[in-house]
VEXDREN-2710 file (C-alpha; in Angstrom, 1 decimal):
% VEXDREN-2710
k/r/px/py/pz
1/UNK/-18.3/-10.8/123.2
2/UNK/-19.2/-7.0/122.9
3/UNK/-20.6/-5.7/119.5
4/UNK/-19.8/-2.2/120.5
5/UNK/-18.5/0.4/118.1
6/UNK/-15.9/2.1/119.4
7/UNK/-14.3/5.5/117.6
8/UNK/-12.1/4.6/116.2
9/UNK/-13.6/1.6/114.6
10/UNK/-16.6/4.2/113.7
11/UNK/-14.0/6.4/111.8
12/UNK/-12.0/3.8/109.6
13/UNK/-12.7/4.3/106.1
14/UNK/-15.4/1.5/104.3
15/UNK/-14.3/0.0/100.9
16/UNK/-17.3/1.1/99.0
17/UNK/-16.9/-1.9/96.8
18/UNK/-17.6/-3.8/99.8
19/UNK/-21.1/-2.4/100.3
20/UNK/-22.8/-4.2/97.6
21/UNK/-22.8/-8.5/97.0
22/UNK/-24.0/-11.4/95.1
23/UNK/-24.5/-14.1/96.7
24/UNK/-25.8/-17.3/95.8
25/UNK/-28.8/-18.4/96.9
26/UNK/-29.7/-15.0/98.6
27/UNK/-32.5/-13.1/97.2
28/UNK/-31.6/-15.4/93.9
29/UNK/-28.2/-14.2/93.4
30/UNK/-29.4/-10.5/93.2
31/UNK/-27.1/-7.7/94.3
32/UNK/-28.0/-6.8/98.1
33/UNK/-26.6/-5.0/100.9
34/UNK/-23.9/-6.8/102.2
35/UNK/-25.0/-8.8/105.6
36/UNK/-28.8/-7.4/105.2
37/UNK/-30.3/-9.4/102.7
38/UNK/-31.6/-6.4/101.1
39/UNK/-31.7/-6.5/97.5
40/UNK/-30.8/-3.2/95.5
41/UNK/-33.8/-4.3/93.6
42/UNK/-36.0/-3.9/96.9
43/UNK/-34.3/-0.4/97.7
44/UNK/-34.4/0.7/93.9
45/UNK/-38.3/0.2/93.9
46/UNK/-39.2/2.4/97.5
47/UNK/-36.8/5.3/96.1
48/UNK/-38.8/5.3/92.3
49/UNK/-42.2/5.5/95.3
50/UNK/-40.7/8.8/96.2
51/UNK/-38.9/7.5/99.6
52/UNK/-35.7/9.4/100.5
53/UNK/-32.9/8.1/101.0
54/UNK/-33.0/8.7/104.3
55/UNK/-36.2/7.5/105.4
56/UNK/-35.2/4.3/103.3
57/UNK/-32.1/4.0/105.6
58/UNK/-34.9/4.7/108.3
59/UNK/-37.6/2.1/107.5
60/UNK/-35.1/-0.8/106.5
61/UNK/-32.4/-0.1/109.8
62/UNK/-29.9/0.5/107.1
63/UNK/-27.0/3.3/107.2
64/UNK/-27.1/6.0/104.5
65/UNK/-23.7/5.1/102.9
66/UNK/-26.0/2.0/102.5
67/UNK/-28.6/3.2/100.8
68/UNK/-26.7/5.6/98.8
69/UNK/-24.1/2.5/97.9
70/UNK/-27.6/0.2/96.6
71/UNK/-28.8/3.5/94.8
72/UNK/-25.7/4.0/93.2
73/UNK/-25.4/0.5/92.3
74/UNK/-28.5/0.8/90.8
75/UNK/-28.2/3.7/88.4
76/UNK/-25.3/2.1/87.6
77/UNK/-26.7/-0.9/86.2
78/UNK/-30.6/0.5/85.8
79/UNK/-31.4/-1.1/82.5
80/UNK/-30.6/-5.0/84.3
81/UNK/-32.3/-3.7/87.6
82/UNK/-35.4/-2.2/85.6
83/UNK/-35.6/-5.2/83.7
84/UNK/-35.3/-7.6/86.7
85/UNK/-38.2/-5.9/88.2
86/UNK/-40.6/-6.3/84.8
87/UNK/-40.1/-9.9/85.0
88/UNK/-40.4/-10.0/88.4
89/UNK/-43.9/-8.3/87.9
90/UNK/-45.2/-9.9/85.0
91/UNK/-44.8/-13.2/87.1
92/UNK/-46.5/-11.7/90.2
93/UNK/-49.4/-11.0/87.7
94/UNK/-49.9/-14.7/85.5
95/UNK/-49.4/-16.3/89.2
96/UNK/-52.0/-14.2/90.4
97/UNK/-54.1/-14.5/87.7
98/UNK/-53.6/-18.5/87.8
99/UNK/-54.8/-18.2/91.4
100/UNK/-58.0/-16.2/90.3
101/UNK/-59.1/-18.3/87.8
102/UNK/-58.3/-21.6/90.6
103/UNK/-60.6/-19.6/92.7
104/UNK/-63.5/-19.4/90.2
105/UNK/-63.2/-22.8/89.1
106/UNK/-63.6/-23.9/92.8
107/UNK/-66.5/-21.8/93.2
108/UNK/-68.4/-22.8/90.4
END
């Protein structure tokens, strides 16, 4: 079975809407990049670092319509995305502090 793109499959027009999905179970239900796995969360967070769109689409093997599809998904909804990514740090930091203090305790 060939996987190659031919031109005229390269120039039909993509339903934007398709570009972004929730699915369960993936990336716990948070929007991502349709067929990546790639959470807008994940692409919202190396653009706020100061990557370019492009070097995003670079780094991650995505195409720009891509990135610029998760970006725009992501202004679009930044206050659930922003807040998704707080939680998601705060429980980085009590796990890691849980961790620390394990570590003490097993030293002492």
């Amino acid at each position: 079975m060939s996987t190659a793109v031919t031109s005229t499959q390269a120039t039909l027009p993509v339903d934007i809407g398709t570009l972004i999905v929730r699915t369960p179970g993936v990336n716990g239900g948070r929007p991502c990049i349709a067929g990546t796995g790639i959470s807008v969360q994940n692409i919202s967070i190396l653009h706020r670092w100061g990557a370019s769109p492009k070097d995003i689409a670079r780094r991650k093997y995505l195409t720009l319509a891509q990135v610029q599809a998760a970006l725009t998904y992501y202004y679009a909804n930044k206050e659930e995305i922003d807040t998704s990514i707080e939680q998601d740090k705060a429980e980085h930091d009590k796990l890691e502090d849980e961790w620390r203090k394990a570590r003490a305790e097993e030293r002492a």
